[in-house]
C-alpha positions as YAML, in Angstrom:
chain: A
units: angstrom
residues:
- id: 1
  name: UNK
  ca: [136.88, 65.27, 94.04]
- id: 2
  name: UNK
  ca: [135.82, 67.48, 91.10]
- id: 3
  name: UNK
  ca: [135.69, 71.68, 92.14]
- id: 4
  name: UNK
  ca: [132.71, 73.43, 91.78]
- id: 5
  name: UNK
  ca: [132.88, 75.33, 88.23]
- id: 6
  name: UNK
  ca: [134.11, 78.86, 88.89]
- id: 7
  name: UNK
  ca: [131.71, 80.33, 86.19]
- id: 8
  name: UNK
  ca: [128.68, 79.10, 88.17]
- id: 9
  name: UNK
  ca: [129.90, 79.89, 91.47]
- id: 10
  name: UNK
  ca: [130.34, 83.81, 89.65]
- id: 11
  name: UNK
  ca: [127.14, 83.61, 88.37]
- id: 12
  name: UNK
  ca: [125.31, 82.73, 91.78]
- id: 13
  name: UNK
  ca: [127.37, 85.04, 93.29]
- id: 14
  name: UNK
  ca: [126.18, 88.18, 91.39]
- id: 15
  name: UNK
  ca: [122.93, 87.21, 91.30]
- id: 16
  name: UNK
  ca: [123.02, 86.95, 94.98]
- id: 17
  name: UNK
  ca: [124.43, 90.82, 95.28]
- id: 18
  name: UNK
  ca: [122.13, 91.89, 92.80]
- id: 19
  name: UNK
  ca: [119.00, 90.46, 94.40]
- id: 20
  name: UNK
  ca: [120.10, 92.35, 97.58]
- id: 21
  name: UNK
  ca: [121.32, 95.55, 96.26]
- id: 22
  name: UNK
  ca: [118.47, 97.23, 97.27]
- id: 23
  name: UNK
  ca: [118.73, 96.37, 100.72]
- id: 24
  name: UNK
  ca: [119.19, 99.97, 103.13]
- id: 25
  name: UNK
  ca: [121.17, 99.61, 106.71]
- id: 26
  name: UNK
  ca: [121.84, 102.58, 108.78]
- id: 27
  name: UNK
  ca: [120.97, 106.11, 108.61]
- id: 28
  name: UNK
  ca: [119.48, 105.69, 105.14]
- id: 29
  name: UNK
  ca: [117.34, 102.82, 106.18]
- id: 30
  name: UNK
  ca: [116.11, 105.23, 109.25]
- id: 31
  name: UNK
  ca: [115.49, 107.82, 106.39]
- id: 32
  name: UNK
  ca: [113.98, 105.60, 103.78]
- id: 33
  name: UNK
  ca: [111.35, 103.69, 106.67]
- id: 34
  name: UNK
  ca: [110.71, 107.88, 107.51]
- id: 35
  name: UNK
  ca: [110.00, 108.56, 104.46]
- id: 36
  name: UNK
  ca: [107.81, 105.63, 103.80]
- id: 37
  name: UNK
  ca: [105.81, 106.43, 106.66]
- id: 38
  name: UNK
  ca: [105.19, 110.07, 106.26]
- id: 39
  name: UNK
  ca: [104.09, 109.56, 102.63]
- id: 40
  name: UNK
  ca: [101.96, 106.97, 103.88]
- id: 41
  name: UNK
  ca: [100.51, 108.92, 106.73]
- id: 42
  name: UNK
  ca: [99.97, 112.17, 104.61]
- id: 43
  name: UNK
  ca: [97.87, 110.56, 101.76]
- id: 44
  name: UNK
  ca: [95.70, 108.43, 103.85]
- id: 45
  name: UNK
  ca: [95.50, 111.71, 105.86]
- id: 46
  name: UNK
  ca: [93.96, 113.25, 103.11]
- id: 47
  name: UNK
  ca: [91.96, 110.76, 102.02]
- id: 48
  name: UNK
  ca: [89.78, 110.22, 104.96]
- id: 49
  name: UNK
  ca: [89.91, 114.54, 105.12]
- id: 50
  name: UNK
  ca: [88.37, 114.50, 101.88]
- id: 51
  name: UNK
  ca: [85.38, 111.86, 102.78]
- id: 52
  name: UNK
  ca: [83.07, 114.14, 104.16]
- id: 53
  name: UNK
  ca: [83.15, 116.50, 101.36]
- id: 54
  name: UNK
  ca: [83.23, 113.53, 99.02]
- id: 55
  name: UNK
  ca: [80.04, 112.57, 100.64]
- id: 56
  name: UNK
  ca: [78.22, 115.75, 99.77]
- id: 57
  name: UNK
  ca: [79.61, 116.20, 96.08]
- id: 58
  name: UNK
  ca: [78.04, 113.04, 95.52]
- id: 59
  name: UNK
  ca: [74.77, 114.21, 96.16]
- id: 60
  name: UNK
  ca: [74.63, 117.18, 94.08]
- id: 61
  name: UNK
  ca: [72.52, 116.71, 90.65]
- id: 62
  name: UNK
  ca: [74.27, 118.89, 88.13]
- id: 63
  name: UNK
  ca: [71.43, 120.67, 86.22]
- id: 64
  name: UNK
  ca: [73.30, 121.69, 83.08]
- id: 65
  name: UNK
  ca: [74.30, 119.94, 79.83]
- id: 66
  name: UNK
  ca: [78.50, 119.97, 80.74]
- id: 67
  name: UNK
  ca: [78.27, 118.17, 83.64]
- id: 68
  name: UNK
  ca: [81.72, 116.42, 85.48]
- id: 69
  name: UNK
  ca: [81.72, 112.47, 84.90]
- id: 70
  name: UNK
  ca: [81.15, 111.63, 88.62]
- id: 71
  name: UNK
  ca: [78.22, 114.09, 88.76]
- id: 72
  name: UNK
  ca: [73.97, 112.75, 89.18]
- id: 73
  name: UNK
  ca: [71.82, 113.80, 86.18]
- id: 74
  name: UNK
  ca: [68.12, 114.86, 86.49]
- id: 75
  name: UNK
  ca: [67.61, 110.91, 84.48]
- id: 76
  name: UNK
  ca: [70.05, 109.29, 86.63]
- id: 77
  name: UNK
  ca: [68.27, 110.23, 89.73]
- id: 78
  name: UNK
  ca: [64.77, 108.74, 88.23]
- id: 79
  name: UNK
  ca: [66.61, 105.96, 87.19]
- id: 80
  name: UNK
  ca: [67.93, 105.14, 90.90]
- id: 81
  name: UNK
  ca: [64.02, 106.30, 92.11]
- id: 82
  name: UNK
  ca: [62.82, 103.66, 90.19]
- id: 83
  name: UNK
  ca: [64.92, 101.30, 91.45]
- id: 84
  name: UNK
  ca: [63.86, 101.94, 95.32]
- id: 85
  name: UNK
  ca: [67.14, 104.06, 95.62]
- id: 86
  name: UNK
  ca: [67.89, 107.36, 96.71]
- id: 87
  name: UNK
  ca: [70.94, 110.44, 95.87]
- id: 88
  name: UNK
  ca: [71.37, 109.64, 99.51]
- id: 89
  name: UNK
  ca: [71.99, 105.92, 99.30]
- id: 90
  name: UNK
  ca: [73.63, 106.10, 96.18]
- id: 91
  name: UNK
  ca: [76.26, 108.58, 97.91]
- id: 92
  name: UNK
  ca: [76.49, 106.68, 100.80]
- id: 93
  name: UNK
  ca: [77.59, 103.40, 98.28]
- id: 94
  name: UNK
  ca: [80.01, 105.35, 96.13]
- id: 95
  name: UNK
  ca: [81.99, 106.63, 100.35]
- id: 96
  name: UNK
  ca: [82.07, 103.09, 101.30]
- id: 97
  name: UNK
  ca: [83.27, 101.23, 98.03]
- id: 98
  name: UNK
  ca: [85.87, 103.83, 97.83]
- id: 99
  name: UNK
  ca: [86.85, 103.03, 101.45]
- id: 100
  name: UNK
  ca: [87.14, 99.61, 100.52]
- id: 101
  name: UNK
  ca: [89.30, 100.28, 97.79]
- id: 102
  name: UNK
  ca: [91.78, 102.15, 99.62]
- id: 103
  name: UNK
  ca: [91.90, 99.56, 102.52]
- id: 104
  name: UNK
  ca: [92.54, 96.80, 100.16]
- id: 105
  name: UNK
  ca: [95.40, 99.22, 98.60]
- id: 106
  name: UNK
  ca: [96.63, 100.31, 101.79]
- id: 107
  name: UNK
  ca: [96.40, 96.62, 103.64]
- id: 108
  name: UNK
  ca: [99.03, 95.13, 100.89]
- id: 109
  name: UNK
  ca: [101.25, 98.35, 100.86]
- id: 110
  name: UNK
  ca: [101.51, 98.86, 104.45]
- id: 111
  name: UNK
  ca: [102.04, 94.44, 105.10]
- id: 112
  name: UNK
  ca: [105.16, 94.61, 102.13]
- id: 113
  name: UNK
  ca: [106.45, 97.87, 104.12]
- id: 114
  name: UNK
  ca: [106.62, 95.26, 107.14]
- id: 115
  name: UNK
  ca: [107.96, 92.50, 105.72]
- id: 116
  name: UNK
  ca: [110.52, 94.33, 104.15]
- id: 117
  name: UNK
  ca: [111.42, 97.55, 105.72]
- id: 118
  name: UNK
  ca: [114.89, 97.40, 105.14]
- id: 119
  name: UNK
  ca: [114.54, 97.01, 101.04]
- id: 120
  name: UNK
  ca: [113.72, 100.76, 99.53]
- id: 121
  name: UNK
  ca: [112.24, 99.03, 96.45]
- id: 122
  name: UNK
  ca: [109.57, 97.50, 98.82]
- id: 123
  name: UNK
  ca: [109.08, 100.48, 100.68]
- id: 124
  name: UNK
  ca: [108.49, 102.47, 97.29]
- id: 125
  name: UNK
  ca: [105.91, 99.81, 95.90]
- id: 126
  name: UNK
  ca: [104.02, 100.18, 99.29]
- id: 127
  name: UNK
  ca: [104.03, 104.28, 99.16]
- id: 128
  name: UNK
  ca: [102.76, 103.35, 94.91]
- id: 129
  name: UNK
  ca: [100.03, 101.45, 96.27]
- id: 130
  name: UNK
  ca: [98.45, 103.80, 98.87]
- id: 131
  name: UNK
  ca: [98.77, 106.50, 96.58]
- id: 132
  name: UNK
  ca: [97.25, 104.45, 93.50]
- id: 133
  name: UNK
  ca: [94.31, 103.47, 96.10]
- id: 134
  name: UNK
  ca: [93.58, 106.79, 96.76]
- id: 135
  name: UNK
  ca: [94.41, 108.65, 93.37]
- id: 136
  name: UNK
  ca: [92.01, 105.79, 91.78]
- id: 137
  name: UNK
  ca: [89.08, 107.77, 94.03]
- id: 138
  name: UNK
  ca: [90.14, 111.41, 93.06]
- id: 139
  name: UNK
  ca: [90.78, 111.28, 88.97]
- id: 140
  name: UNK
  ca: [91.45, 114.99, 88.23]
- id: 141
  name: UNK
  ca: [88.97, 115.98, 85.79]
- id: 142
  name: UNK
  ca: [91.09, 118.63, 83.51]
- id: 143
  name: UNK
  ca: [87.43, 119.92, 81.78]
- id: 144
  name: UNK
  ca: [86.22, 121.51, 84.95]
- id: 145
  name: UNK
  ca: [89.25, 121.36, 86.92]
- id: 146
  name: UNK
  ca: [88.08, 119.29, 89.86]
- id: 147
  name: UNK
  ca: [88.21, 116.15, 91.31]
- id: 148
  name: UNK
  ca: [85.30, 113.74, 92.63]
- id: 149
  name: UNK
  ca: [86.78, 113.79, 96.13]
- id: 150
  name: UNK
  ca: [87.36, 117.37, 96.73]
- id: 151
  name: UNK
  ca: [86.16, 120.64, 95.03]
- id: 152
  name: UNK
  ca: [88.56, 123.53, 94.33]
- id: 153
  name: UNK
  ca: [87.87, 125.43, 96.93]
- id: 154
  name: UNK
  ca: [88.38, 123.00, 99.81]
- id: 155
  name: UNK
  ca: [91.81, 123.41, 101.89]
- id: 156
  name: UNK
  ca: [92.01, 119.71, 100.90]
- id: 157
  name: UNK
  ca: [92.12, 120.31, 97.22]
- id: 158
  name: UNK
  ca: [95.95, 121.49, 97.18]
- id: 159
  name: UNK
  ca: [97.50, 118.03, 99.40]
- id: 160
  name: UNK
  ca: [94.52, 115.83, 97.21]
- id: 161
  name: UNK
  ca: [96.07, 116.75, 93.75]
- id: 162
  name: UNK
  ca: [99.76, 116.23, 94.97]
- id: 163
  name: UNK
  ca: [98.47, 112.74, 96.21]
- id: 164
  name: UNK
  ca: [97.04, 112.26, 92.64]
- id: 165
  name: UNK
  ca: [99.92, 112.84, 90.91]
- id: 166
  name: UNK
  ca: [102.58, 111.01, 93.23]
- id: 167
  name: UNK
  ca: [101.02, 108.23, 92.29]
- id: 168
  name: UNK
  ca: [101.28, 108.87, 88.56]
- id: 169
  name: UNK
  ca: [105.04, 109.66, 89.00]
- id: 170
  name: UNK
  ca: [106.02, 106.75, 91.58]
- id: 171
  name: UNK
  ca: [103.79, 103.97, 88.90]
- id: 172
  name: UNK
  ca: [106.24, 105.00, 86.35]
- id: 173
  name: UNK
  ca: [109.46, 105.11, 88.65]
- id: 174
  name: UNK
  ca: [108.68, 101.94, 90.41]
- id: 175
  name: UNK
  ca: [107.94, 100.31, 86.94]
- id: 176
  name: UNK
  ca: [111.78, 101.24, 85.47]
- id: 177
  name: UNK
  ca: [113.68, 99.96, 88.42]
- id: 178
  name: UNK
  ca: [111.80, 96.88, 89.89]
- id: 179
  name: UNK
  ca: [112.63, 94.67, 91.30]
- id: 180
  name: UNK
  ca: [116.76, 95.67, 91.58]
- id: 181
  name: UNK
  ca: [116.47, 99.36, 91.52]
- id: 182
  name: UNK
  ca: [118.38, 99.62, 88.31]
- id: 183
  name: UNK
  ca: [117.36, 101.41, 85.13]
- id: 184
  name: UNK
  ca: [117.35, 98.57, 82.48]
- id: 185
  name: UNK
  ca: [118.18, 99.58, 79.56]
- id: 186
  name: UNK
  ca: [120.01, 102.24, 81.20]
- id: 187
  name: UNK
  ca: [118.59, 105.10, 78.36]
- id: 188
  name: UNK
  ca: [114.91, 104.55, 80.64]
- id: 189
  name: UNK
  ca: [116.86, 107.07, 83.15]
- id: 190
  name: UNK
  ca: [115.90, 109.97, 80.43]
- id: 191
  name: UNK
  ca: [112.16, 109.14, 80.81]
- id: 192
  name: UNK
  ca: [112.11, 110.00, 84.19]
- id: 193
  name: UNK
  ca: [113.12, 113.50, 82.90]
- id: 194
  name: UNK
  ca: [109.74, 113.19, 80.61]
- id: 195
  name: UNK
  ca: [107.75, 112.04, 83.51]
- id: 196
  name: UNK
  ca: [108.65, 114.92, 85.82]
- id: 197
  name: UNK
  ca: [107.88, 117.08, 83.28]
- id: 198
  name: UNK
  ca: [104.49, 115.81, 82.18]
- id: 199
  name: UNK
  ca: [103.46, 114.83, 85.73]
- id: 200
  name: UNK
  ca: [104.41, 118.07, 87.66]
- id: 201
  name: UNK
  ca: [103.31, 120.33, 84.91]
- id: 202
  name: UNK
  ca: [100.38, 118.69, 84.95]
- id: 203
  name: UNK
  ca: [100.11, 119.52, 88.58]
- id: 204
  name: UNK
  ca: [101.02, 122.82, 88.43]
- id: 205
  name: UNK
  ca: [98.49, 123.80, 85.50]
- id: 206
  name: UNK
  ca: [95.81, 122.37, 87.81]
- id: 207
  name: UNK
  ca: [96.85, 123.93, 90.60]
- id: 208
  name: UNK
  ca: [96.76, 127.28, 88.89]
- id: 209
  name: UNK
  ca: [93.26, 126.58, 87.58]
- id: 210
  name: UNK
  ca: [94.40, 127.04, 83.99]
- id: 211
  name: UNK
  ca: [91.83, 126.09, 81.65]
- id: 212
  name: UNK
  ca: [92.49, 122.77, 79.63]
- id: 213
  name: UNK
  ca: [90.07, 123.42, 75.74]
- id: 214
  name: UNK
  ca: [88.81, 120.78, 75.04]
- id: 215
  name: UNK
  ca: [91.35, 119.14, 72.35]
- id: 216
  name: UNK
  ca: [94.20, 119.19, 75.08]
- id: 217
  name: UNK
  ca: [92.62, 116.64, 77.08]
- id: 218
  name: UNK
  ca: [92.93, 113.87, 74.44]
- id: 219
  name: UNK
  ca: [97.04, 115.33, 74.35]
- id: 220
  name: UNK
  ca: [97.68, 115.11, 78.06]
- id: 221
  name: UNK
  ca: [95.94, 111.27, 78.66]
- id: 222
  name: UNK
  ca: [97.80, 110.29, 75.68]
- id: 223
  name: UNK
  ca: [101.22, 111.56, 77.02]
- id: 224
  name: UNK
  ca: [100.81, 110.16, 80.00]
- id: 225
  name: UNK
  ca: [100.03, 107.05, 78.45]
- id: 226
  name: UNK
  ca: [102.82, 107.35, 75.97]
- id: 227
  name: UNK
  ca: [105.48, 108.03, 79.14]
- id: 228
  name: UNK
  ca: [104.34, 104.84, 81.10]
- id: 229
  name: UNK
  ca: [104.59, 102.51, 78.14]
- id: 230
  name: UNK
  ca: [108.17, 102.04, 78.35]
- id: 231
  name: UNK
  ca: [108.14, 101.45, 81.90]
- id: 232
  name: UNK
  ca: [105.98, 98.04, 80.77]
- id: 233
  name: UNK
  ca: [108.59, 97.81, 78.43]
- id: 234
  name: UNK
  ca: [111.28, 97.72, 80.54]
- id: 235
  name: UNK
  ca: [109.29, 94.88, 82.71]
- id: 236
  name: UNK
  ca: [109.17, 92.55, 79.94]
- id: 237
  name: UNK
  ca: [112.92, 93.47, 78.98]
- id: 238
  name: UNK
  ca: [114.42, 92.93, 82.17]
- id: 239
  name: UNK
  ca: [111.82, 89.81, 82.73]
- id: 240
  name: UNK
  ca: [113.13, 88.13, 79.59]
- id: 241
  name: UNK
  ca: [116.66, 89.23, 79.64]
- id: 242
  name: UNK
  ca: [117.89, 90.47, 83.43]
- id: 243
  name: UNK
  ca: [116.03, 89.23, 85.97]
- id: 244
  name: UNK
  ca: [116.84, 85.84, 87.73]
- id: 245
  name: UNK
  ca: [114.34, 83.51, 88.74]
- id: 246
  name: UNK
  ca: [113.94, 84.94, 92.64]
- id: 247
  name: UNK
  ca: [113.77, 88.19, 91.07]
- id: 248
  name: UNK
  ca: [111.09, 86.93, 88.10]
- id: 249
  name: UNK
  ca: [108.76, 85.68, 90.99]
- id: 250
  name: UNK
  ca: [108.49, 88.96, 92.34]
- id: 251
  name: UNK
  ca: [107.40, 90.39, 89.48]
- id: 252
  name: UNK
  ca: [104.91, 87.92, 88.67]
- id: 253
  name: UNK
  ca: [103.79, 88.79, 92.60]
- id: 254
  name: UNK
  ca: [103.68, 92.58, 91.43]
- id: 255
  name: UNK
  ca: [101.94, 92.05, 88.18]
- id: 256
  name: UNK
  ca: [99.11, 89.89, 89.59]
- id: 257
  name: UNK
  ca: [98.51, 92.23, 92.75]
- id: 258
  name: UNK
  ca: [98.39, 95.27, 90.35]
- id: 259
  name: UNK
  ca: [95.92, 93.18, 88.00]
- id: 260
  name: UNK
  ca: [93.78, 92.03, 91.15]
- id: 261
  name: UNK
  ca: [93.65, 95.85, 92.09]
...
């Protein structure tokens, strides 16, 4: 009887421990389902906190010449009166297609927490998509330091722009170590470094109302863009080079949920 070729049975062997690395047991698996939940629970929190607010900024017709990009022109509302609609219904549209949004987001991030609430890499893509489905509502507009979801002086404007940019951190975190949890190549560890840095200073200029002229804006969207690259990068390394073919599946499951979103 011919043995089974040690090589292979190596090979299968590794790839079974790596596909289930990520897998949590004990305390940390208490901690990391915690975690998952509260981040979960705050955002959505938030979100529905910042509807009725939401509902009113949508209805106010900005009567100057720098107006925000979510903001009704004097034209725009004759455009929607000739059409049969009104600032009413047209606020009342924009509330409910962002609530859809955010339930679609939420539904597929809270049913991966529950299928796998013992894997921390599925608990972190389900926090990135309930935070992605929200931040997509609440863009943070760096000209007049707002959002469409919540103005400035709401007590919702502090929790809404941490919300915002969790989700711009965990897209590029999640991106580096799916679907094992390892940095491939291992130098992607230093862009986390960048991303912290352009993400929560980001944050904290907004916070602080500091004014953004009007040439920084085309500098910040561009770093931003410039620190998530590699994370696609890394995808298409580790797809080509790392992954094996369980591990490939899931990221063709990833990239076609985050291309259907």
């Amino acid at each position: 009887m011919s043995r089974p070729n040690t090589t292979t049975l190596g090979m299968v062997r590794a790839d079974s421990r790596r596909e289930h690395s990520t897998q949590l047991s004990g305390a940390w698996l208490i901690l990391a389902r915690g975690l998952c939940v509260a981040l979960i629970g705050f955002s959505l929190t938030v979100f529905f906190a910042d509807l009725p607010g939401y509902f009113a900024r949508l209805q106010l017709v900005c009567g100057s010449s720098d107006c925000a990009l979510w903001q009704l022109t004097p034209t725009n509302v004759l455009q929607l009166q000739q059409v049969g609609l009104t600032v009413g219904s047209y606020a009342t549209f924009g509330v409910a297609l962002s609530i859809f949004a955010v339930f679609f987001w939420s539904l597929v991030g809270v049913y991966i927490a529950w299928r796998k609430s013992n894997d921390w890499i599925a608990l972190l893509v389900a926090i990135l998509l309930v935070t992605t489905g929200i931040a997509g509502q609440s863009v943070p507009d760096f000209s007049h330091l707002s959002t469409p979801l919540v103005a400035s002086s709401s007590p919702w404007f502090v929790p809404t722009i941490v919300v915002a940019f969790l989700a711009a951190f965990l897209y590029l975190l999640t991106f580096l170590l799916f679907p094992d949890g390892r940095f491939v190549p291992r130098w992607t560890r230093w862009l986390m470094v960048v991303g912290i840095a352009l993400t929560g200073g980001a944050a904290i200029l907004f916070l602080l109302q500091t004014h953004f002229s009007k040439w920084l804006n085309p500098l910040i969207y561009a770093a931003i863009v410039g620190t998530n690259a590699p994370g696609l990068f890394a995808q298409i390394y580790r797809y080509r080079y790392v992954s094996t073919p369980t591990q490939r599946q899931q990221t063709r499951w990833v990239v076609l949920g985050a291309m259907v979103g």
